[in-house]
C-alpha positions, 0 to 999 in steps of 0.5 A: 535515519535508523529508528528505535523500536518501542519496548510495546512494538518489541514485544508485539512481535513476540507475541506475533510469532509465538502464534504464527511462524513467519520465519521461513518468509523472505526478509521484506515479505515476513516485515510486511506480513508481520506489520500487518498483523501488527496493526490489525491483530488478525494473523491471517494475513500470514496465508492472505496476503500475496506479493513477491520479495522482488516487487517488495525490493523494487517498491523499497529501492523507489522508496529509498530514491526518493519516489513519490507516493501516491494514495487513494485518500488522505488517511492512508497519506496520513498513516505514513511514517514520514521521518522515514519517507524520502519522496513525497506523499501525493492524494488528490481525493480531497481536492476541487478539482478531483470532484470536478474532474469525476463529475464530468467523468461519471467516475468515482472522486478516488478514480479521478484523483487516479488519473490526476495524481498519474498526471502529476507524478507520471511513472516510477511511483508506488502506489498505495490503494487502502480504501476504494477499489474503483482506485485500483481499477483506474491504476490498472485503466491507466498507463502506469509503470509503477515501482510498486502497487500496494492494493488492500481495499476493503469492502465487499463491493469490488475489493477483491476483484480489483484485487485479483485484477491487480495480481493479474495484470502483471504489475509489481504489487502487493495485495491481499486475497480476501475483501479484508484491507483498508487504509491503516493496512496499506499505510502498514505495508508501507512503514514495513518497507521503511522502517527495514531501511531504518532499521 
């Protein structure tokens, strides 16, 4: 499905590079960071953000194959482009027995809806974390061999530590240095990666 950029998205990009260079970025890692400033405005994210072009291109092949995708919560599921998204979209956080599961536990809804969602899906997903870093720690807890994790929580309570847990447990990832982040951002990642095979 190719996809018709927006004379106002058009136009936001030329402002995004009249103040930044992202020219001498590899194709997938300029659309991510590019998309990032898009949708937050903060064109920090140009020297914030860290990830390699080979994860992207692996999370963008599992797209393309029809992976599923996995999310800390709903709103980032929500923010997902899905005339563009082949797999399906899985979040767990919101259901009876995620709450159940991290009662019994004495972890967090996010962790629990983690662990069920790797149940459900097993191996071979992207991973989409925008909002709780105790969802993040559990993907790193768990056994997962991801195609891709994208781990833009926010907040000052553990969002760059599980940050930088991720950048050092040697997973495919995308994530960004600083506790800035959240779910509109993680979905952003995401569409960059679709919306350049639309395009």
């Amino acid at each position: 499905m190719t996809r018709t950029v927006p004379a106002i998205e058009a136009e936001s990009y030329l402002i995004i590079r009249s103040l930044v260079d992202t020219s001498a970025l590899p194709p997938l890692t300029r659309a991510v960071v590019e998309r990032l400033i898009h949708a937050s405005a903060d064109v920090g994210y140009l020297t914030d953000l860290v990830t390699t072009e080979a994860d992207l291109e692996r999370g963008r092949a599992a797209l393309l194959a029809g992976a599923p995708t996995v999310t800390d919560v709903t709103m980032v599921g929500a923010g997902i482009s899905r005339p563009h998204l082949v797999g399906d979209v899985v979040c767990t956080v919101a259901d009876q027995a995620t709450a159940e599961a991290a009662a019994i536990a004495g972890i967090t809804r996010s962790a629990a809806g983690m662990r069920r969602a790797f149940a459900a899906v097993g191996h071979g997903a992207v991973w989409v974390v925008g909002n709780a870093p105790t969802a993040l720690f559990e993907i790193l807890a768990l056994d997962v061999r991801p195609a891709l994790v994208v781990g833009i929580p926010v907040g000052f309570v553990g969002a760059a530590e599980s940050k930088a847990a991720l950048r050092a447990s040697g997973l495919p990832q995308l994530s960004n240095v600083s506790a800035k982040g959240g779910s509109p951002l993680a979905a952003a990642a995401v569409n960059a990666l679709l919306y350049h095979l639309a395009e």
